[in-house]
KOLGU-4560 file (N, C-alpha, C; in nm, 3 decimals, padded with zeros to 5 digits):
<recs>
<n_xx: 00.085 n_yy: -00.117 n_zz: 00.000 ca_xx: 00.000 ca_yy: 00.000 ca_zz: 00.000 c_xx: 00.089 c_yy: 00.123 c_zz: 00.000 mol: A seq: 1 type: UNK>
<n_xx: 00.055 n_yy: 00.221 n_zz: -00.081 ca_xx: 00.123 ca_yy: 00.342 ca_zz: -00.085 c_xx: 00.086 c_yy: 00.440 c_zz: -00.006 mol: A seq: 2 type: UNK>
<n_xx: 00.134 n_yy: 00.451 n_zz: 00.070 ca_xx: 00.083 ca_yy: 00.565 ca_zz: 00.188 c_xx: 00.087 c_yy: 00.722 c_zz: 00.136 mol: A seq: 3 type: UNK>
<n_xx: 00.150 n_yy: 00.762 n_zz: 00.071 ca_xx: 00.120 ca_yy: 00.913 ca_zz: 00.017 c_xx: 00.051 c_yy: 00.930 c_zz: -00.054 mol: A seq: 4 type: UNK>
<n_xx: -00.032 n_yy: 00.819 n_zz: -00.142 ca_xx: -00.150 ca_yy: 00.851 ca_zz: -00.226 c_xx: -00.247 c_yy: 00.881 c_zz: -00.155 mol: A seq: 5 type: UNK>
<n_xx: -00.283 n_yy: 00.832 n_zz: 00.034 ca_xx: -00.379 ca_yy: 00.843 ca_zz: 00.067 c_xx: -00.374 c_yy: 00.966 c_zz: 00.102 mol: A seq: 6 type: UNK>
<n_xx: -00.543 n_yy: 00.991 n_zz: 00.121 ca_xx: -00.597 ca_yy: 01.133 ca_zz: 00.216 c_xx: -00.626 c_yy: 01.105 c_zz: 00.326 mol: A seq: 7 type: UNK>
<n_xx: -00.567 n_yy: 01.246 n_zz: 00.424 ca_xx: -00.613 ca_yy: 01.199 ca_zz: 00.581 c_xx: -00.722 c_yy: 01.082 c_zz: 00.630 mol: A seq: 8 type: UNK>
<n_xx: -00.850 n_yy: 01.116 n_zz: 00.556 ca_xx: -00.940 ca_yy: 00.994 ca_zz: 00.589 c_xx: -00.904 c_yy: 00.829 c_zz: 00.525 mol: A seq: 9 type: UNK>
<n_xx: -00.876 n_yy: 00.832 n_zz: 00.451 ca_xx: -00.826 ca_yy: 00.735 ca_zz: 00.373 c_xx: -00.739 c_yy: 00.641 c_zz: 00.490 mol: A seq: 10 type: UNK>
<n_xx: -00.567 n_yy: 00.749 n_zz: 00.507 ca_xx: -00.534 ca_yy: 00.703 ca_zz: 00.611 c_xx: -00.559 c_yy: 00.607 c_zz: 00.723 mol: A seq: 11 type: UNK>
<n_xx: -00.653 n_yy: 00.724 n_zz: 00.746 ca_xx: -00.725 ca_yy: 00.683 ca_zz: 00.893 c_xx: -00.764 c_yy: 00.539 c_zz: 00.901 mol: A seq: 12 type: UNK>
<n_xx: -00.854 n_yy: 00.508 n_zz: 00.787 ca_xx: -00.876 ca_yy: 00.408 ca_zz: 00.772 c_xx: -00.849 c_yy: 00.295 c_zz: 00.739 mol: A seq: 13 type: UNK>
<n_xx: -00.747 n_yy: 00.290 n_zz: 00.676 ca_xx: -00.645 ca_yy: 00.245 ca_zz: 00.659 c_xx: -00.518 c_yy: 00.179 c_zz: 00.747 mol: A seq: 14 type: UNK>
<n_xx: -00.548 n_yy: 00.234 n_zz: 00.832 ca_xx: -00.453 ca_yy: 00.221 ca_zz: 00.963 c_xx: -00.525 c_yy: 00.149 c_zz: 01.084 mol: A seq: 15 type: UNK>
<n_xx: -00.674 n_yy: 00.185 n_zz: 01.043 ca_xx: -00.776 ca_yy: 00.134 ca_zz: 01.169 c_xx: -00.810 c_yy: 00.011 c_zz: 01.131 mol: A seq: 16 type: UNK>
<n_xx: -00.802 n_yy: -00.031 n_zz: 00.994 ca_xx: -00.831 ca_yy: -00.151 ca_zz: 00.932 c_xx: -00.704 c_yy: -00.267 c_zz: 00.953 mol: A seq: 17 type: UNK>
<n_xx: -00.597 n_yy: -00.230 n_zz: 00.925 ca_xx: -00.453 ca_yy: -00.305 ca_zz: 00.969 c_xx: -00.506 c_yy: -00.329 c_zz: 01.094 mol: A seq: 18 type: UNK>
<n_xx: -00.523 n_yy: -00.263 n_zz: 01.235 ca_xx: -00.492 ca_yy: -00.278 ca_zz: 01.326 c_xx: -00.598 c_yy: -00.377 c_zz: 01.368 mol: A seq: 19 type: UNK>
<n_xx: -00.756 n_yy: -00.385 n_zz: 01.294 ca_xx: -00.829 ca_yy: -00.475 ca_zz: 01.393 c_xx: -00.784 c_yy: -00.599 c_zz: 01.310 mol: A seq: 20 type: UNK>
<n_xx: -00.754 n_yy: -00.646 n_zz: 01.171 ca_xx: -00.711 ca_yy: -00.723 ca_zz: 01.128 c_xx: -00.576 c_yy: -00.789 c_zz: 01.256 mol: A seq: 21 type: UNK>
<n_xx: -00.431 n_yy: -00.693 n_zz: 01.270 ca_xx: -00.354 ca_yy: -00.776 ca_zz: 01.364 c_xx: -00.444 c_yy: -00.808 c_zz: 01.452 mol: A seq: 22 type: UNK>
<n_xx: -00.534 n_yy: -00.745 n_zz: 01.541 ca_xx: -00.568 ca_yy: -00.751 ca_zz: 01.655 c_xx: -00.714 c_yy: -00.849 c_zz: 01.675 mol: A seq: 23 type: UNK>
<n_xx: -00.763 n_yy: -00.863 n_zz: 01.564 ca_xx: -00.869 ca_yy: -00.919 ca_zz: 01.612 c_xx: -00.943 c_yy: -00.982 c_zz: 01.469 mol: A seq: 24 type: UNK>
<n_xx: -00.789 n_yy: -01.085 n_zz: 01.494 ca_xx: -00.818 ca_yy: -01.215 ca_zz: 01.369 c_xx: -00.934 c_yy: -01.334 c_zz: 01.329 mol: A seq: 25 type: UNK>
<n_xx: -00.943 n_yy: -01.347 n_zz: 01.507 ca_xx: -01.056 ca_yy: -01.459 ca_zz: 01.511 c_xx: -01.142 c_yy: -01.378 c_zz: 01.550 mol: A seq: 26 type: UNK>
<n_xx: -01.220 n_yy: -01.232 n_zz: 01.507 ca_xx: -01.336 ca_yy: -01.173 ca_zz: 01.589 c_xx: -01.465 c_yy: -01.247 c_zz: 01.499 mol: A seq: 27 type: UNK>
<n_xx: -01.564 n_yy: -01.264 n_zz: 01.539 ca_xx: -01.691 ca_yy: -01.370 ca_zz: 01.522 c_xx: -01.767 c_yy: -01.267 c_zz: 01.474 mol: A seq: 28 type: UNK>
<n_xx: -01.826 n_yy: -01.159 n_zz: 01.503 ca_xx: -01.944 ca_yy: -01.098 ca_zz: 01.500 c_xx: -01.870 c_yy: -00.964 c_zz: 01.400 mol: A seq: 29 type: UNK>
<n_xx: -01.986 n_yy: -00.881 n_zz: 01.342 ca_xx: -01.932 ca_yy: -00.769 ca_zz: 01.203 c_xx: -01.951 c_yy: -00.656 c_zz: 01.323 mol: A seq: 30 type: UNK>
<n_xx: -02.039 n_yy: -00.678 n_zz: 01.428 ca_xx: -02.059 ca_yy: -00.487 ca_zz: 01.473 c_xx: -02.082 c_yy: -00.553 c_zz: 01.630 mol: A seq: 31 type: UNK>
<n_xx: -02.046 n_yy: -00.451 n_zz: 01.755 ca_xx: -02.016 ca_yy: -00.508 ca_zz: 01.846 c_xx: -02.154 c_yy: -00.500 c_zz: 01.925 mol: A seq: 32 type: UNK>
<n_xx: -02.198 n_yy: -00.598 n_zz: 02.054 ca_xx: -02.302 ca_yy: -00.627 ca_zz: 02.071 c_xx: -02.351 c_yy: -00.460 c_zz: 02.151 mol: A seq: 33 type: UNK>
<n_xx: -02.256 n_yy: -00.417 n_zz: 02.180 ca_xx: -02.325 ca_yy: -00.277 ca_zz: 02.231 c_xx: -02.359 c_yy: -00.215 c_zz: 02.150 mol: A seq: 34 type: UNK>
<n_xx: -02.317 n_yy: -00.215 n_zz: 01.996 ca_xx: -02.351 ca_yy: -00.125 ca_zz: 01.949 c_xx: -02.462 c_yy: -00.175 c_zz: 01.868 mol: A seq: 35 type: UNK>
<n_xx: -02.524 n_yy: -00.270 n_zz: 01.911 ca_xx: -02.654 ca_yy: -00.336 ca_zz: 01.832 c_xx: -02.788 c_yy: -00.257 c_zz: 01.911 mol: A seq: 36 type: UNK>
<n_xx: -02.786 n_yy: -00.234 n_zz: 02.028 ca_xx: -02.864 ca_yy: -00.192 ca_zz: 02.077 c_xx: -02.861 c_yy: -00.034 c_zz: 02.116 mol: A seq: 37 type: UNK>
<n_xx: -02.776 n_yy: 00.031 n_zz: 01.997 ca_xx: -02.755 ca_yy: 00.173 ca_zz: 01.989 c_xx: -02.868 c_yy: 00.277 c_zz: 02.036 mol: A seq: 38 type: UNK>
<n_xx: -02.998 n_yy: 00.217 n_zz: 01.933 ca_xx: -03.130 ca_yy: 00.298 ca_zz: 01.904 c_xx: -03.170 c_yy: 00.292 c_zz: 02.031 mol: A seq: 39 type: UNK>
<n_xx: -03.175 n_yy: 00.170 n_zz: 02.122 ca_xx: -03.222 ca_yy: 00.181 ca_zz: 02.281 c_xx: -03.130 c_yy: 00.276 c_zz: 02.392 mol: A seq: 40 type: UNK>
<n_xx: -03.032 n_yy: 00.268 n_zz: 02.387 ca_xx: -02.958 ca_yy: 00.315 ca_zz: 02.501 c_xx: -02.845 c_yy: 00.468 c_zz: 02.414 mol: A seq: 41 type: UNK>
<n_xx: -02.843 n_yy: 00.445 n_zz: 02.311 ca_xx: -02.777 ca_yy: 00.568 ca_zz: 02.235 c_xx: -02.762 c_yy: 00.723 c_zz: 02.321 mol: A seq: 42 type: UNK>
<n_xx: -02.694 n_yy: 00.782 n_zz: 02.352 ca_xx: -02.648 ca_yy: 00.896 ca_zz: 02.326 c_xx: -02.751 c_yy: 00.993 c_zz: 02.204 mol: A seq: 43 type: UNK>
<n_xx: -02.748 n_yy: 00.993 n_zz: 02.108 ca_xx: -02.805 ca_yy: 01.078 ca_zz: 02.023 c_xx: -02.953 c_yy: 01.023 c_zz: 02.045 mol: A seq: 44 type: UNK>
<n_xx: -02.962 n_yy: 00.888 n_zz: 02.010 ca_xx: -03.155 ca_yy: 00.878 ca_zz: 01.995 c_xx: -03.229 c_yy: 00.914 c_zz: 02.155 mol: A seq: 45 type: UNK>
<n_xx: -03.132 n_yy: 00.937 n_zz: 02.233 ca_xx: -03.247 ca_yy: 01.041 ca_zz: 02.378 c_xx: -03.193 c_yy: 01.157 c_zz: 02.340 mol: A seq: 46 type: UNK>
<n_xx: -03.065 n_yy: 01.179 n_zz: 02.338 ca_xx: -02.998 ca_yy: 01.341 ca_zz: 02.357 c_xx: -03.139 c_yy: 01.393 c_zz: 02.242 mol: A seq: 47 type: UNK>
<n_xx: -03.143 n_yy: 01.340 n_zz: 02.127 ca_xx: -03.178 ca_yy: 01.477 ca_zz: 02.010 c_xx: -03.309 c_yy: 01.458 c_zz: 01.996 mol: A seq: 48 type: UNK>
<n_xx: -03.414 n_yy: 01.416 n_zz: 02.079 ca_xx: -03.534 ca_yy: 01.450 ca_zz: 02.066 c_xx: -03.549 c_yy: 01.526 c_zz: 02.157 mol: A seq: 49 type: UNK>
<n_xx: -03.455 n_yy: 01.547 n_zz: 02.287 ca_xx: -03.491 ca_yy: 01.642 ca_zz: 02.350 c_xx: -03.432 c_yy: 01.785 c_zz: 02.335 mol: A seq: 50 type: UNK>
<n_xx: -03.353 n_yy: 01.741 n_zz: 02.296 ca_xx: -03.298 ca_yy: 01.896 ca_zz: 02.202 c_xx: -03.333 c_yy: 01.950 c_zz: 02.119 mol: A seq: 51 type: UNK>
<n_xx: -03.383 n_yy: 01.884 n_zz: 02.012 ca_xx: -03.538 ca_yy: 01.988 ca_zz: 01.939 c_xx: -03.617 c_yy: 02.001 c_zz: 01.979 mol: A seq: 52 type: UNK>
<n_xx: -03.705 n_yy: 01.989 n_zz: 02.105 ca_xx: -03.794 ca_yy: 02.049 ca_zz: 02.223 c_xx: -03.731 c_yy: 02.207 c_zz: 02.269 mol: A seq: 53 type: UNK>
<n_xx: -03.604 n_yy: 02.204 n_zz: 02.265 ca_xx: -03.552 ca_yy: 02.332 ca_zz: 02.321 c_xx: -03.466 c_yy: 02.403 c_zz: 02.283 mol: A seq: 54 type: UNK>
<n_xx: -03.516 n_yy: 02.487 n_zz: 02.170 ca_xx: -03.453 ca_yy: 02.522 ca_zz: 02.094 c_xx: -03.255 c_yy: 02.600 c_zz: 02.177 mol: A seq: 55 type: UNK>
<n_xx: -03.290 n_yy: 02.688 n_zz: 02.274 ca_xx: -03.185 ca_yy: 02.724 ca_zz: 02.359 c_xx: -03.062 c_yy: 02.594 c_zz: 02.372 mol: A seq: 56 type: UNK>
<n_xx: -03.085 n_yy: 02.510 n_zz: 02.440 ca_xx: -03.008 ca_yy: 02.384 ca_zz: 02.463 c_xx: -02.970 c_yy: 02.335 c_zz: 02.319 mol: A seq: 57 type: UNK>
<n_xx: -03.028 n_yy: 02.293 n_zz: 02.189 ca_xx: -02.989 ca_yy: 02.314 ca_zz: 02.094 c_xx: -02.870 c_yy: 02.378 c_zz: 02.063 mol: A seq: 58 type: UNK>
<n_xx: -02.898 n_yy: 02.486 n_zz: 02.086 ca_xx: -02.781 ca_yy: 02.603 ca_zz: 02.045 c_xx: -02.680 c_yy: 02.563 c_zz: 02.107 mol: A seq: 59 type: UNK>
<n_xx: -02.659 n_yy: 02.578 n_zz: 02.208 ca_xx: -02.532 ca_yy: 02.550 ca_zz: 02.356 c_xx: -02.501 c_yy: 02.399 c_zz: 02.241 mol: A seq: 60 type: UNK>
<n_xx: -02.573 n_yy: 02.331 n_zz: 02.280 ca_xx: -02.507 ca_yy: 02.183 ca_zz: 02.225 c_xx: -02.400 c_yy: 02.168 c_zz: 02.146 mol: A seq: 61 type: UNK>
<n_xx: -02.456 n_yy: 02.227 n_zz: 01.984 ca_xx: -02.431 ca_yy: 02.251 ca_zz: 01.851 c_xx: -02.406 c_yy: 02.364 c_zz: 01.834 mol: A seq: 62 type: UNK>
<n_xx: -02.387 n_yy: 02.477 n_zz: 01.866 ca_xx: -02.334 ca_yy: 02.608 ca_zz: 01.837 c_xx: -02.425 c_yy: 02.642 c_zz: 01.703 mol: A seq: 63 type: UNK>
<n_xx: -02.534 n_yy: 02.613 n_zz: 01.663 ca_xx: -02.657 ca_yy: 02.624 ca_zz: 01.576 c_xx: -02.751 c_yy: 02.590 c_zz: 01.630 mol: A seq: 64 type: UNK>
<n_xx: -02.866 n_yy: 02.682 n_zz: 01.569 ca_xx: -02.985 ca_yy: 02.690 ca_zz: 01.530 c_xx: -03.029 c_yy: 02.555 c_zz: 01.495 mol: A seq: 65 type: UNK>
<n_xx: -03.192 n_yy: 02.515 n_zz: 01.523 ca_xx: -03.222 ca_yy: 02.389 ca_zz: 01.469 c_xx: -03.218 c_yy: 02.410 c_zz: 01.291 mol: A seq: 66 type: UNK>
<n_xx: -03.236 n_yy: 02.529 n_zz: 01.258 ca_xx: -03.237 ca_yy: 02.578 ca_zz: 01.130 c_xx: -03.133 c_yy: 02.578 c_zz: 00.976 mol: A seq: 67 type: UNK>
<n_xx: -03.055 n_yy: 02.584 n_zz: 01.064 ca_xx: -02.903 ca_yy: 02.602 ca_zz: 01.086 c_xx: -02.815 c_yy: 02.459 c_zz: 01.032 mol: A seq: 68 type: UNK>
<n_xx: -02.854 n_yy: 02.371 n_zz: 01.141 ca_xx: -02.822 ca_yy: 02.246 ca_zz: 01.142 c_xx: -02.901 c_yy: 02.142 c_zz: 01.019 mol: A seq: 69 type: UNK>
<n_xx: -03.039 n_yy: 02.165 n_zz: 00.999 ca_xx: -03.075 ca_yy: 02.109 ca_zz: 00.922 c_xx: -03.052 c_yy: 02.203 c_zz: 00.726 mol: A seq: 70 type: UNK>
<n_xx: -03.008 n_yy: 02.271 n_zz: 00.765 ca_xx: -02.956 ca_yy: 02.348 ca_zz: 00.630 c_xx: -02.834 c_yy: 02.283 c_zz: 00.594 mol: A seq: 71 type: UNK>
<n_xx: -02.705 n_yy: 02.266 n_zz: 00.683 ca_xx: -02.615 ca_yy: 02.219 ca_zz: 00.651 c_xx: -02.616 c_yy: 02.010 c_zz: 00.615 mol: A seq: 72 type: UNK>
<n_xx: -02.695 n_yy: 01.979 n_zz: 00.748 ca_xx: -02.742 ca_yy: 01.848 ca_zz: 00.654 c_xx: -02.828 c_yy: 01.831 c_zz: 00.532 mol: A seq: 73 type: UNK>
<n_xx: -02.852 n_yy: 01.938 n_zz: 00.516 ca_xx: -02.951 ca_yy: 01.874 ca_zz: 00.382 c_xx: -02.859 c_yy: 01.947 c_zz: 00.271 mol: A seq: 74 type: UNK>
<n_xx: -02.699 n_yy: 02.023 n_zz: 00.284 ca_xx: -02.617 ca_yy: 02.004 ca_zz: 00.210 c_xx: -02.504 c_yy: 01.940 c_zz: 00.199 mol: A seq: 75 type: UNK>
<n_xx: -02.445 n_yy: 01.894 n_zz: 00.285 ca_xx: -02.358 ca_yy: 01.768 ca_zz: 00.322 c_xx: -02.427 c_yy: 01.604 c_zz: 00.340 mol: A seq: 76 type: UNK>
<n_xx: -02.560 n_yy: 01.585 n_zz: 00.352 ca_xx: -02.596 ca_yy: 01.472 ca_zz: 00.350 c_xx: -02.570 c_yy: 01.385 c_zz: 00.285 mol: A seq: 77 type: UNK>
<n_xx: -02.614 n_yy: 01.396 n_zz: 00.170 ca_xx: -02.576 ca_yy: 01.304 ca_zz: 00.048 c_xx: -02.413 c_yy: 01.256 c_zz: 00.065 mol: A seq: 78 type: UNK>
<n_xx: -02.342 n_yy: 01.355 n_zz: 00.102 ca_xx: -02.171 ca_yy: 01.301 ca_zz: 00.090 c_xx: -02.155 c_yy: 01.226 c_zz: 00.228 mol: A seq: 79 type: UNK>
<n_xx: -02.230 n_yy: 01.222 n_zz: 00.310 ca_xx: -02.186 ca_yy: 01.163 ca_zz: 00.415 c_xx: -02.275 c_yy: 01.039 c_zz: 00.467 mol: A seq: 80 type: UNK>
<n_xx: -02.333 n_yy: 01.003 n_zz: 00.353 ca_xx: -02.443 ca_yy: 00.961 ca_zz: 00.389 c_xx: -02.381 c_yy: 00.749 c_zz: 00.367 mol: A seq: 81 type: UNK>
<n_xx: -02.410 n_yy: 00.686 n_zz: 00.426 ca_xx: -02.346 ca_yy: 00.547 ca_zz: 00.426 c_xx: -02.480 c_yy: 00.437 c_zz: 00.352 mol: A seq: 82 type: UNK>
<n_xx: -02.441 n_yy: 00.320 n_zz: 00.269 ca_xx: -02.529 ca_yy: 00.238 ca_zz: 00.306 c_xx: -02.578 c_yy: 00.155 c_zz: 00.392 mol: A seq: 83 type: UNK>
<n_xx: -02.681 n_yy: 00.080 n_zz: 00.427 ca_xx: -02.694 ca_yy: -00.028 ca_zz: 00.524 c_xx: -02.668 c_yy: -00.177 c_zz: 00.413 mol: A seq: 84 type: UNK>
<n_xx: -02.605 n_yy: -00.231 n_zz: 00.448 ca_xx: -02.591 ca_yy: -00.361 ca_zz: 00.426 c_xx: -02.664 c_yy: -00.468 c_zz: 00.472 mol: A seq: 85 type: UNK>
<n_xx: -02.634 n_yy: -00.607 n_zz: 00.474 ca_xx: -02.696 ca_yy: -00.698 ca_zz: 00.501 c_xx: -02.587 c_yy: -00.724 c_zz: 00.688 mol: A seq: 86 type: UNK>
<n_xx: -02.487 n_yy: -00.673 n_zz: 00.673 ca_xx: -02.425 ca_yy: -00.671 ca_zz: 00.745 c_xx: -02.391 c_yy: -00.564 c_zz: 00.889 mol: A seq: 87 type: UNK>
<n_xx: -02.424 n_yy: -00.498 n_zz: 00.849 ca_xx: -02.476 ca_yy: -00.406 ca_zz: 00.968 c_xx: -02.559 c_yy: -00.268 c_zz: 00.926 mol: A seq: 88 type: UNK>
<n_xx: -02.604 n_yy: -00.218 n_zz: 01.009 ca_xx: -02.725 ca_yy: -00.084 ca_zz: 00.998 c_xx: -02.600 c_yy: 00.015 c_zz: 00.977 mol: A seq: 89 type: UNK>
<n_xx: -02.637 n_yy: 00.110 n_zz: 00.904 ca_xx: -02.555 ca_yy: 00.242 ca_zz: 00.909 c_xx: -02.611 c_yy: 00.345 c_zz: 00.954 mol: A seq: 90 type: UNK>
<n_xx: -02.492 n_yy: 00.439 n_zz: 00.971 ca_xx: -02.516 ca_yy: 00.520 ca_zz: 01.101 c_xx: -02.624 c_yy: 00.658 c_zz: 00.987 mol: A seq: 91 type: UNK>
<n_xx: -02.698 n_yy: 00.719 n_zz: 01.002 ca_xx: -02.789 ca_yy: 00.819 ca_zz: 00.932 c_xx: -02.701 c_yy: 00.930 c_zz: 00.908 mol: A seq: 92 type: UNK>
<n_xx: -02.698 n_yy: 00.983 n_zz: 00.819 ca_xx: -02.647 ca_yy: 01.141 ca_zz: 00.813 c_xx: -02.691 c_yy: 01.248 c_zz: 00.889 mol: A seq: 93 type: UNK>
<n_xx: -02.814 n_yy: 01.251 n_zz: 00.957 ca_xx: -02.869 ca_yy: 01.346 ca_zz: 01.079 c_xx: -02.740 c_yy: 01.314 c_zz: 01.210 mol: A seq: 94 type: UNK>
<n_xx: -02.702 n_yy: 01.165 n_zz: 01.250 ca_xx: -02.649 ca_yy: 01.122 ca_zz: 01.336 c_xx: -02.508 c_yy: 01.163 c_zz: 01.300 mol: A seq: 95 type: UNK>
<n_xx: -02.472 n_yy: 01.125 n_zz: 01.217 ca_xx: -02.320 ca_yy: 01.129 ca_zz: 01.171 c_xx: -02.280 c_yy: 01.306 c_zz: 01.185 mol: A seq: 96 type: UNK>
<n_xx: -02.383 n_yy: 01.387 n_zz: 01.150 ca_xx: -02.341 ca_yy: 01.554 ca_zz: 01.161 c_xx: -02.347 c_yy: 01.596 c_zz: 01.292 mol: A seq: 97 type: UNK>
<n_xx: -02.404 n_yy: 01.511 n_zz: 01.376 ca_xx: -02.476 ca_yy: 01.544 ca_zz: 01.528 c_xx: -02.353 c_yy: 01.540 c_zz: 01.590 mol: A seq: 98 type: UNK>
<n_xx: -02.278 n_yy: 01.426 n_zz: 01.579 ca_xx: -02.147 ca_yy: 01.346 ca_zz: 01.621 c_xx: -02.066 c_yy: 01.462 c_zz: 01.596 mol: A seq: 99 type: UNK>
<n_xx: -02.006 n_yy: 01.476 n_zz: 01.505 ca_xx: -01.906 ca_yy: 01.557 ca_zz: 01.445 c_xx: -01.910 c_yy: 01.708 c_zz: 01.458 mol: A seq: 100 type: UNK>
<n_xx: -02.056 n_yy: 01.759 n_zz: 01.478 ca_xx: -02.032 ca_yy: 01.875 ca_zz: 01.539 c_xx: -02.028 c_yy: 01.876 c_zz: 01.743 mol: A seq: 101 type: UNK>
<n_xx: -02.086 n_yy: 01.768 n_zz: 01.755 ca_xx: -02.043 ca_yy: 01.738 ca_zz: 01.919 c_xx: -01.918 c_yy: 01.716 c_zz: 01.964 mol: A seq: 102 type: UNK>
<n_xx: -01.825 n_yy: 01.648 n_zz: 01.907 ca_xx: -01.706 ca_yy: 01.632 ca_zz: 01.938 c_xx: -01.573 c_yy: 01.747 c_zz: 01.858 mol: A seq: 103 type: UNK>
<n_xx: -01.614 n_yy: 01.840 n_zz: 01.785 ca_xx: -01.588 ca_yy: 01.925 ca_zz: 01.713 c_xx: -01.568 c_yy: 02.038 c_zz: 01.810 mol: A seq: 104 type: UNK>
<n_xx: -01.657 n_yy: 02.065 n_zz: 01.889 ca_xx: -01.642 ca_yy: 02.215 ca_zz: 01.952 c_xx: -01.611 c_yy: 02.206 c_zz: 02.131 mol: A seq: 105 type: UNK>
</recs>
C-alpha cells in the first residue's frame, strides 16, 4: 500500500483496518453487541429529541440553530451519507453531523 497517495481519511482508515485485522483475527461478529442496541440506550436517539424540544439547549449543544443544522445536513448529506448492508445498519447522516459537530467544539 502506498501511503502518500492516501488522504487523511483514507489514512485513517487504513490504519484502523490493519490494526483490527492484527488484533482481532478470530473476531466472530461484524458490529459489536453494544452497538446493536444503539437505538435503545444511544447517546443521540435520547440526547436529540430532546434537544429539538428546546430550541436554547440546541444552540449550547451545537453552536446552531435547529435551522441552521438542518440546512447544513440537507447540504452535506448526500456526501456523508453510508449504506446499510446486510451486514450491519448504518449510522444516518442526521447522526453522523450530530457526532461531528459534538465532538468538534
Amino acid at each position: 500500500m502506498d501511503w502518500d497517495e492516501l488522504d487523511g481519511e483514507e489514512e485513517c482508515v487504513a490504519v484502523l483496518a490493519t490494526m483490527i485485522v492484527k488484533n482481532n483475527g478470530n473476531r466472530k461478529t461484524w458490529v459489536h453487541h453494544i452497538n446493536l442496541n444503539r437505538k435503545l440506550y444511544g447517546e443521540f436517539h435520547h440526547l436529540m429529541p430532546k434537544l429539538l424540544e428546546d430550541e436554547q439547549r440546541f444552540q449550547m449543544y451545537f453552536r446552531m440553530n435547529k435551522d441552521e443544522f438542518y440546512y447544513l445536513l440537507e447540504m452535506i448529506g448526500p456526501e456523508i451519507e453510508k449504506r446499510t448492508t446486510q451486514l450491519r445498519e448504518s449510522i444516518s447522516p442526521e447522526q453522523r453531523l450530530a457526532l461531528c459537530l459534538s465532538i468538534c467544539f
